[in-house]
C-alpha positions as CSV (number, residue, x, y, z in Angstrom):
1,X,0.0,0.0,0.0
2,X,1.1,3.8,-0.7
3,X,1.0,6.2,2.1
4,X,-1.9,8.7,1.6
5,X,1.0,11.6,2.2
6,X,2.5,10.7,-1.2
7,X,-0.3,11.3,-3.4
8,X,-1.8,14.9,-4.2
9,X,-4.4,15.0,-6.8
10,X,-3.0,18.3,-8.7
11,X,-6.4,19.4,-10.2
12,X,-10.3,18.8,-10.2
13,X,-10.8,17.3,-13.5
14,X,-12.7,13.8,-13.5
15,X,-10.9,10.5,-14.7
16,X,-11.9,10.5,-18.5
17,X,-13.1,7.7,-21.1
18,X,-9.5,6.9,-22.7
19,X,-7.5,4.0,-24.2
20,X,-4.9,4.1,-21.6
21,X,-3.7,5.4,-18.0
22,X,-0.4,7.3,-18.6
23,X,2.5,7.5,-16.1
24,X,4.3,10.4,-16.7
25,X,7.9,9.6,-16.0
26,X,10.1,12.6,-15.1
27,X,12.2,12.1,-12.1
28,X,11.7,8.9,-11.0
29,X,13.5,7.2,-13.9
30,X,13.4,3.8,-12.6
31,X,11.1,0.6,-13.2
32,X,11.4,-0.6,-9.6
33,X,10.5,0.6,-5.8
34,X,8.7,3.5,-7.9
35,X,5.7,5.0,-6.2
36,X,4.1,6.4,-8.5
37,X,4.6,3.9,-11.2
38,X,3.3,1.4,-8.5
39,X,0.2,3.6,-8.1
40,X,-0.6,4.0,-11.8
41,X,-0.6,0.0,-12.2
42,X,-2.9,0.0,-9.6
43,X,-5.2,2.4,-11.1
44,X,-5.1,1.2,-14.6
45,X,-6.0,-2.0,-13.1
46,X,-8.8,-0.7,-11.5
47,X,-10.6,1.2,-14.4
48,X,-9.2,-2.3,-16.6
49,X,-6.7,-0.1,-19.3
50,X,-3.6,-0.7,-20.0
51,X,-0.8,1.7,-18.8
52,X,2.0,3.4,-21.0
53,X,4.5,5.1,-19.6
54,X,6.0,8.1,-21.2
55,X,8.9,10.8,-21.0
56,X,9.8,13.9,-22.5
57,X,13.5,14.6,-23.7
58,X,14.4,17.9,-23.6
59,X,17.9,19.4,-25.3
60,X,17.0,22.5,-23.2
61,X,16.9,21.0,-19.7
62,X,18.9,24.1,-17.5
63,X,22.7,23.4,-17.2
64,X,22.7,19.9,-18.4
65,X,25.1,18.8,-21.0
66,X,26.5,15.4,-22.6
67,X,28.1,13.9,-19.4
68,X,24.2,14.2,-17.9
69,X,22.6,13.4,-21.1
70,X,24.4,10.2,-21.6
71,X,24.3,9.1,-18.4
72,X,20.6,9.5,-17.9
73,X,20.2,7.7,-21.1
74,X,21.9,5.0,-19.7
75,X,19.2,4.8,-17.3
76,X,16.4,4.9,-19.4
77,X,17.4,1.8,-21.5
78,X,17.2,0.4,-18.1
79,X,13.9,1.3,-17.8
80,X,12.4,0.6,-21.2
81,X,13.9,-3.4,-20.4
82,X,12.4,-3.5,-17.1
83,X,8.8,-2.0,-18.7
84,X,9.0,-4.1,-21.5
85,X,9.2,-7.0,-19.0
86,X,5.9,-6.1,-17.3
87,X,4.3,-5.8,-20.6
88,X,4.1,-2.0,-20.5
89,X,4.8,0.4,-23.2
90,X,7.5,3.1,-22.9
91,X,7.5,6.0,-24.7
92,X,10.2,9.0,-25.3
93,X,9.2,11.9,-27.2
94,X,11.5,14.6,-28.6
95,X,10.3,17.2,-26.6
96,X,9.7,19.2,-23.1
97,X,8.7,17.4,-20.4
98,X,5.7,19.0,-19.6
99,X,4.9,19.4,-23.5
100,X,5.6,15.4,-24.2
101,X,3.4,15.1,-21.4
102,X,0.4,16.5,-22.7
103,X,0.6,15.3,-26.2
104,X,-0.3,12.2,-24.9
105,X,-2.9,13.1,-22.4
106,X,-5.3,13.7,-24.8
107,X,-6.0,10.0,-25.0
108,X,-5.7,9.2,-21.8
109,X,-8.3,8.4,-19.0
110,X,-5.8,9.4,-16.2
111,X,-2.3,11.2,-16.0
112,X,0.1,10.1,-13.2
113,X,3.1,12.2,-12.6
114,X,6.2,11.3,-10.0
115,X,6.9,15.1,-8.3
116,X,10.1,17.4,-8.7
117,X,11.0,20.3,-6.4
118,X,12.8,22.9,-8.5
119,X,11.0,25.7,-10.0
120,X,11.0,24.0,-13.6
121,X,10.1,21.0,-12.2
122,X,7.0,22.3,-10.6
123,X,6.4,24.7,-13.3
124,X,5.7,21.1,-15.7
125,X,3.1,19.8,-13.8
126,X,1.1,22.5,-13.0
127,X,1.1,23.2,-16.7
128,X,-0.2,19.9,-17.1
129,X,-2.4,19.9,-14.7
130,X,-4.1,22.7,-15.9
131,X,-4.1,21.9,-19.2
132,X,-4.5,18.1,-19.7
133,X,-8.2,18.2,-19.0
134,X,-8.6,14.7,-17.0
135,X,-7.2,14.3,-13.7
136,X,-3.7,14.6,-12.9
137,X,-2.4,12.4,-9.4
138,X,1.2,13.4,-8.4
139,X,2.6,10.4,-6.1
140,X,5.9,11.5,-4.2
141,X,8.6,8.7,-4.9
142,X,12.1,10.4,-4.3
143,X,12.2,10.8,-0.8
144,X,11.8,8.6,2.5
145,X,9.4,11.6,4.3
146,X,7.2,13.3,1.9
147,X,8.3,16.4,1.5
148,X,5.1,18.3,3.8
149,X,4.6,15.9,5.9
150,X,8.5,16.5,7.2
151,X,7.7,20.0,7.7
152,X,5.5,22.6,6.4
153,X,8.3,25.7,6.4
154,X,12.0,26.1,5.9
155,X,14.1,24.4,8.4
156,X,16.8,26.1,10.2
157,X,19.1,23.3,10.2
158,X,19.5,19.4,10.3
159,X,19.0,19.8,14.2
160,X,16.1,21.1,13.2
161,X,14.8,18.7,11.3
162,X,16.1,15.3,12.3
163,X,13.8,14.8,15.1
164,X,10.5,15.7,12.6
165,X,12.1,12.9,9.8
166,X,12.9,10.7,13.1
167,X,9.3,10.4,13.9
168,X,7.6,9.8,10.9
169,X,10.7,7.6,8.5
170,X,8.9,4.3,10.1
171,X,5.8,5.2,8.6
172,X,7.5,5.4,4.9
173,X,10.3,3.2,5.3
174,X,8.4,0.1,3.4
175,X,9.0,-2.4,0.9
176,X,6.9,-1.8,-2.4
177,X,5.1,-4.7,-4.3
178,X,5.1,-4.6,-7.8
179,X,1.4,-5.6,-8.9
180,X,1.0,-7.4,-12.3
181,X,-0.6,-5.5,-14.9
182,X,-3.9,-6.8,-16.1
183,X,-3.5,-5.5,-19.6
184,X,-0.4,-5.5,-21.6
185,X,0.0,-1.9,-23.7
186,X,3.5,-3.4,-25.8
187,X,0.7,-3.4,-29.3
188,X,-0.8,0.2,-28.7
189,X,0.7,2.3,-31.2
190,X,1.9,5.4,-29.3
191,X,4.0,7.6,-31.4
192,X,7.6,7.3,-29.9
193,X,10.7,9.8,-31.5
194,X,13.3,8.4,-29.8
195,X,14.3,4.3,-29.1
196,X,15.8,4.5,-25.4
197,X,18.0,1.6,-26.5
198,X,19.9,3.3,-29.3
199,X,21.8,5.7,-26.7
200,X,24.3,6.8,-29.7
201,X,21.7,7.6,-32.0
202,X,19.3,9.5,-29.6
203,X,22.5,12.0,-28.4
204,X,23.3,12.5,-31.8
205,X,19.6,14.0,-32.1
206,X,20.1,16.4,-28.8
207,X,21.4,19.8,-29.8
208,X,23.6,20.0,-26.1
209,X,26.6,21.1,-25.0
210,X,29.3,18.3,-25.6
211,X,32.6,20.0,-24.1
212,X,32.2,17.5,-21.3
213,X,32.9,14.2,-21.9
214,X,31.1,11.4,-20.1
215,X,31.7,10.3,-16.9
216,X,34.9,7.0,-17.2
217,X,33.8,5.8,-13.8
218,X,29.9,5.6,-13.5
219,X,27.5,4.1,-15.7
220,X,23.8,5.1,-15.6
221,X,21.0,2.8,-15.0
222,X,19.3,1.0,-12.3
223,X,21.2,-2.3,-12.6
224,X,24.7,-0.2,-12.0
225,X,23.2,2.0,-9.4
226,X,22.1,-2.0,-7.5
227,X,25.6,-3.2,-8.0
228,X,27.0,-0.6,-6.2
229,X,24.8,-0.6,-3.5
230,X,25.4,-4.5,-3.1
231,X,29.8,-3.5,-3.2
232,X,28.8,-0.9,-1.0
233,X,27.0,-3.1,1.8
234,X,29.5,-5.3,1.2
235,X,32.8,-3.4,1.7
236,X,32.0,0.1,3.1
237,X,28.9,0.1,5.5
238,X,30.5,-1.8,8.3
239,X,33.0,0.5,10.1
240,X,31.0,3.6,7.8
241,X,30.6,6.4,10.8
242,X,34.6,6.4,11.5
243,X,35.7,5.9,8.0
244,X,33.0,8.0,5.9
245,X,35.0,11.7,6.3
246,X,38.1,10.1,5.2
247,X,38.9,11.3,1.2
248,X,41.7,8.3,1.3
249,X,39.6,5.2,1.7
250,X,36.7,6.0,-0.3
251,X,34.4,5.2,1.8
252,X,31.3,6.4,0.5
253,X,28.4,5.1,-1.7
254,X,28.8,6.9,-4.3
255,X,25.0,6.4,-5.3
256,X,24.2,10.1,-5.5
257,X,24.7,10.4,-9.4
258,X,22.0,7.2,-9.5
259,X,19.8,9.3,-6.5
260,X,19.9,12.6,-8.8
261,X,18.3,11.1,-12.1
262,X,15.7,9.0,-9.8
263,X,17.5,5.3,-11.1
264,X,17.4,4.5,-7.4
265,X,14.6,4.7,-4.9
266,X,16.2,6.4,-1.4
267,X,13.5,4.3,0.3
268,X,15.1,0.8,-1.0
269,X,18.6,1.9,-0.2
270,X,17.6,2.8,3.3
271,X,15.8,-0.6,3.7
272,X,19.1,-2.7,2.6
273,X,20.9,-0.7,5.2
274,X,18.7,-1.5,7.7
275,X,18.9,-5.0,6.6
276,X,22.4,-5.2,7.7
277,X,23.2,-7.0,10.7
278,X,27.1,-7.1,10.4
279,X,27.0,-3.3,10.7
280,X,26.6,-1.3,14.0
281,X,23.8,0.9,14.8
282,X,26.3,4.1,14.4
283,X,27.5,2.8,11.2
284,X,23.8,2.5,9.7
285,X,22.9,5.8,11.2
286,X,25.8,7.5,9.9
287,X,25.0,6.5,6.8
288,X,20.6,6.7,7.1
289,X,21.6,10.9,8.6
290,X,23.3,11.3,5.1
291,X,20.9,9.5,3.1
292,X,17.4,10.9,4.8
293,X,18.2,13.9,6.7
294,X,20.7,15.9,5.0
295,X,19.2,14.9,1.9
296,X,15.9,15.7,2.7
297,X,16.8,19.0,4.2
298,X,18.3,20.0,1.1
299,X,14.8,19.4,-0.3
300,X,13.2,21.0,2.0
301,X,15.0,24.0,1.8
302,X,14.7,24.2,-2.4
303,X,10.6,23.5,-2.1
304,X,10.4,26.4,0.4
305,X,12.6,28.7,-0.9
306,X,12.0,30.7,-3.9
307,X,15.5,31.7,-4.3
308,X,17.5,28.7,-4.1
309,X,19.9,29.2,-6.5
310,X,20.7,32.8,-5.6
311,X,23.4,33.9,-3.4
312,X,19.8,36.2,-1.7
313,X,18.9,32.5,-0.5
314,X,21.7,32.7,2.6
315,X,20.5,33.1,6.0
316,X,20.4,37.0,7.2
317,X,23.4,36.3,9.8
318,X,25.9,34.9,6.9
319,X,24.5,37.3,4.3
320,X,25.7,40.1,7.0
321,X,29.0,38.8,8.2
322,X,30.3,38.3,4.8
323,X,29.3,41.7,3.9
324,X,30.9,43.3,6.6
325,X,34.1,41.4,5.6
326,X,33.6,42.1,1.7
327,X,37.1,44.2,1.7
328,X,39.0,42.1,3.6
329,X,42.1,41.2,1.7
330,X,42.1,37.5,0.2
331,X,45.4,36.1,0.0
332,X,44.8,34.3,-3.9
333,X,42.5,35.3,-6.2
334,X,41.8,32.7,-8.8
335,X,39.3,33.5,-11.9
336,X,36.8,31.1,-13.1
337,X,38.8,29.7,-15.7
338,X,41.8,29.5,-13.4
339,X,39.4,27.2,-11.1
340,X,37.9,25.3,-14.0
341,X,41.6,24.7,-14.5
342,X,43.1,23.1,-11.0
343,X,45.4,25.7,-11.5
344,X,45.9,27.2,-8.0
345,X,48.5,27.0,-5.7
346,X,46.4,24.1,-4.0
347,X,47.4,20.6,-4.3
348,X,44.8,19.2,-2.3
349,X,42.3,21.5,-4.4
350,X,43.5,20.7,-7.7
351,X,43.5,17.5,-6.7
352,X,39.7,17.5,-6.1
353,X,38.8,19.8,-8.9
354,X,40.3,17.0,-11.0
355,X,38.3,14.5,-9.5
356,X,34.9,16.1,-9.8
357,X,36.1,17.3,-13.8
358,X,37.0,13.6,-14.9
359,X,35.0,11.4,-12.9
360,X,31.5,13.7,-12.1
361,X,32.3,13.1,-8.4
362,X,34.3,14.2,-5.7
363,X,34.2,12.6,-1.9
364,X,31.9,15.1,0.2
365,X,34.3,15.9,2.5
366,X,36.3,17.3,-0.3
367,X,33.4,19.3,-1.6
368,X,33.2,21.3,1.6
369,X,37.0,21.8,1.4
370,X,36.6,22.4,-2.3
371,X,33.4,25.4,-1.8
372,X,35.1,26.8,1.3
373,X,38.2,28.1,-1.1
374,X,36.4,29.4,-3.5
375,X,34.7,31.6,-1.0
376,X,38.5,32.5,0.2
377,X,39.8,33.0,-3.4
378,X,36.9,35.6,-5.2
379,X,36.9,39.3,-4.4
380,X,33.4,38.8,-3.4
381,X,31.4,35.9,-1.6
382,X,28.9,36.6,-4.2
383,X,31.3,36.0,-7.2
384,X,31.9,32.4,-4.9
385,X,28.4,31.9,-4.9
386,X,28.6,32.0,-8.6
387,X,31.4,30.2,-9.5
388,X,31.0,27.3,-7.0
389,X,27.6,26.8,-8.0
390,X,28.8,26.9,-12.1
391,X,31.6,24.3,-11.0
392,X,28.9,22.2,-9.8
393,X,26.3,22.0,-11.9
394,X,28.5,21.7,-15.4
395,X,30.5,18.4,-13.9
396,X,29.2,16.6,-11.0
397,X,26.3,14.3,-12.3
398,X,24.3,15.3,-9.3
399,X,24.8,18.1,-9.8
400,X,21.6,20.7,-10.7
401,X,19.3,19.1,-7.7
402,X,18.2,20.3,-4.3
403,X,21.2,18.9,-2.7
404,X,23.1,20.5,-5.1
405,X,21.6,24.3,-4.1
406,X,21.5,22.9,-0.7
407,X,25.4,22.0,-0.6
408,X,26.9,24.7,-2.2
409,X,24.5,27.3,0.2
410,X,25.5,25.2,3.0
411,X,29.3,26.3,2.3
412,X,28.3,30.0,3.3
413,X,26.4,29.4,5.8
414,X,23.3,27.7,4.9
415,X,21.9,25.1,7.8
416,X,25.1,26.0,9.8
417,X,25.9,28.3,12.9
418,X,28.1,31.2,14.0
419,X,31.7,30.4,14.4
420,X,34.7,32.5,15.6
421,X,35.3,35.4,13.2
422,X,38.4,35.7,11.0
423,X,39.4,37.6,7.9
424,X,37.4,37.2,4.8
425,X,34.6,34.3,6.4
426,X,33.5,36.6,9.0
427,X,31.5,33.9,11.3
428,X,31.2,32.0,8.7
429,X,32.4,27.8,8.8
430,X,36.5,27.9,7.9
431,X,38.4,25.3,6.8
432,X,42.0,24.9,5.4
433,X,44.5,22.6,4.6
434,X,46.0,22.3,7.9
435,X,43.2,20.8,8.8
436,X,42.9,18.3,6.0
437,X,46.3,17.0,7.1
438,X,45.9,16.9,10.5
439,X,42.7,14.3,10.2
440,X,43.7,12.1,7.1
441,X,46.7,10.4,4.8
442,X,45.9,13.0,2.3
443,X,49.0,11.4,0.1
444,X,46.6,8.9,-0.7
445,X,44.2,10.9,-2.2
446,X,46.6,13.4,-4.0
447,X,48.1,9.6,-5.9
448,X,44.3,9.4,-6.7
449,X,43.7,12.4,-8.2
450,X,46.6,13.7,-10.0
């Protein structure tokens, strides 16, 4: 059964006479432990249709380019196998989202829809929901806690939230059975542009920027986002909350690129976790704050903030420190290109700057060191801003998601509190390299990255 907090009925048109029940995948892209896909088999079974499942391909989506694109194609020949299993029919138009959408609602009895929190995102569905005419369910898939049932405002900090997630998380941390369909839709002919299992042929038809190259380490897709769960589980849980902050043992999950494009429900990965007896309670909850809390106070904090990706999105305390500390004198100043570049005087920051440009990822606590010197190195914290939100979205694949705009606020002063003042920061979080060395074999990671 679904929770009742994960489905929202997005207008108050009637269920319509119609040849199908579309599922309109956006992102959720992913066959299994899929809410909302879940729900539309159910409902399709219930008014006896057959369900298709369709998704719009945009060349325009904001600050993507080919390392996203062929990643998250990747994923969705995953997802036309795993539909084409259950008998339904998967579709992938040439379009917008919102627009692929509703060129297919017209013969529809019902429009599902998974939900997305950035302002694009939400912008799609309500355009479909006003406009498709028949009724429009959004089911909430991506997160453990739905979204408003965490919290109805903005949350200060993960002390904040943790005990609200806390409370609820057994409520919504359940397995999810995959009903049979009643009626196959692989005959109905659907007008489909692109075949999800030609991934050369479909890029070749995206008009994107291609000065990034793929990502040489991950592959998209549900089946590679499982098998690194399962090395994961295997190797890294136990011993997780003492090794985790360590850049030198790579020691995280490295699931987030498979968590930004949806090929991996938060909800199963929490429930193998839990699963784990060989792993101590503060190894699992290490790893459950990262997964569920942080994460979902990153969405929390794009869905209730207009400004999210704007340096005006800062709490008043960091916005005012940093001003009063604008002139202070910085002792490098790097331009953008100079970043994009690894060329500082850093080793430890070129060294992660080269992992995020090759690879798409770089170990998180390397990302705080990472946003904290850009914030040193610009004449102004809102150039930082800027440039360490650019850095971000054009190479990490999860990059361009709430914990993206959530991360990078977080490095000046989002979710965070007061510290000492110094030069530059103000009361702003500081870190440096001192530090780096003092906690971990950075030789290790400087072999690993250079």
């Amino acid at each position: 059964m679904i929770h009742p907090a994960r489905i929202c009925c997005l207008n108050d048109d009637p269920v319509c006479e119609g040849p199908y029940v579309l599922y309109w995948m956006q992102t959720s892209q992913r066959a299994e432990h899929n809410h909302a896909l879940e729900y539309a088999v159910a409902e399709a079974n219930r008014l006896d249709r057959p369900l298709v499942v369709a998704f719009g391909l945009t060349d325009g989506y904001p600050e993507a380019n080919q390392r996203h694109y062929v990643f998250m194609l990747q994923g969705l020949r995953d997802v036309n196998a795993a539909l084409r299993h259950r008998g339904i029919r998967f579709v992938v138009q040439l379009a917008s989202p919102d627009t692929a959408a509703l060129n297919l609602t017209r013969n529809a009895s019902l429009v599902v829809c998974d939900r997305g929190y950035l302002r694009h995102q939400k912008q799609w569905r309500q355009r479909v929901a006003e406009h498709a005419h028949r009724r429009v369910v959004q089911v909430e898939t991506d997160v453990v806690v739905p979204v408003e049932a965490a919290s109805d405002k903005h949350e200060f900090s993960a002390r904040t939230i943790r005990p609200r997630i806390h409370r609820l998380w057994d409520d919504f941390l359940h397995g999810l059975r995959a009903f049979p369909l009643k009626r196959t839709s692989l005959s109905l002919n659907v007008p489909s542009d692109i075949d999800p299992d030609d991934i050369d042929g479909s890029l070749a038809r995206l008009d994107i920027d291609r000065t990034v190259a793929p990502s040489p380490r991950f592959v998209g897709g549900t089946t590679h986002a499982r098998r690194i769960l399962r090395q994961f589980l295997r190797e890294n849980l136990r011993g997780y909350a003492d090794r985790h902050d360590d850049p030198a043992l790579a020691a995280s999950s490295t699931l987030s690129p498979y968590l930004h494009f949806g090929q991996i429900s938060p909800v199963e990965i929490a429930l193998e976790v839990l699963r784990r007896p060989r792993a101590t309670a503060a190894d699992r909850d290490a790893y459950l704050e990262q997964l569920i809390v942080r994460r979902e106070l990153s969405i929390n904090h794009v869905h209730y903030t207009a400004a999210y990706d704007s340096y005006d999105c800062l709490p008043l305390w960091a916005r005012l420190t940093l001003r009063q500390h604008r002139r202070d004198k910085r002792p490098y100043l790097y331009t953008r290109d100079q970043l994009d570049a690894a060329a500082t005087h850093d080793p430890f920051w070129n060294a992660a700057q080269r992992e995020m440009v090759r690879t798409g990822f770089m170990h998180g606590y390397m990302r705080m060191y990472w946003g904290k010197k850009i914030l040193e190195w610009k004449r102004t914290p809102q150039a930082a801003f800027a440039d360490a939100l650019y850095l971000n979205n054009r190479y990490f694949l999860c990059g361009r998601d709430p914990n993206a705009y959530g991360n990078v606020a977080w490095l000046f002063g989002l979710h965070d509190r007061p510290f000492s003042p110094r030069p530059v920061f103000g009361t702003v979080r500081y870190m440096n390299a001192a530090g780096l060395q003092r906690k971990f074999d950075m030789s290790g990671y400087l072999r690993s990255n250079t």
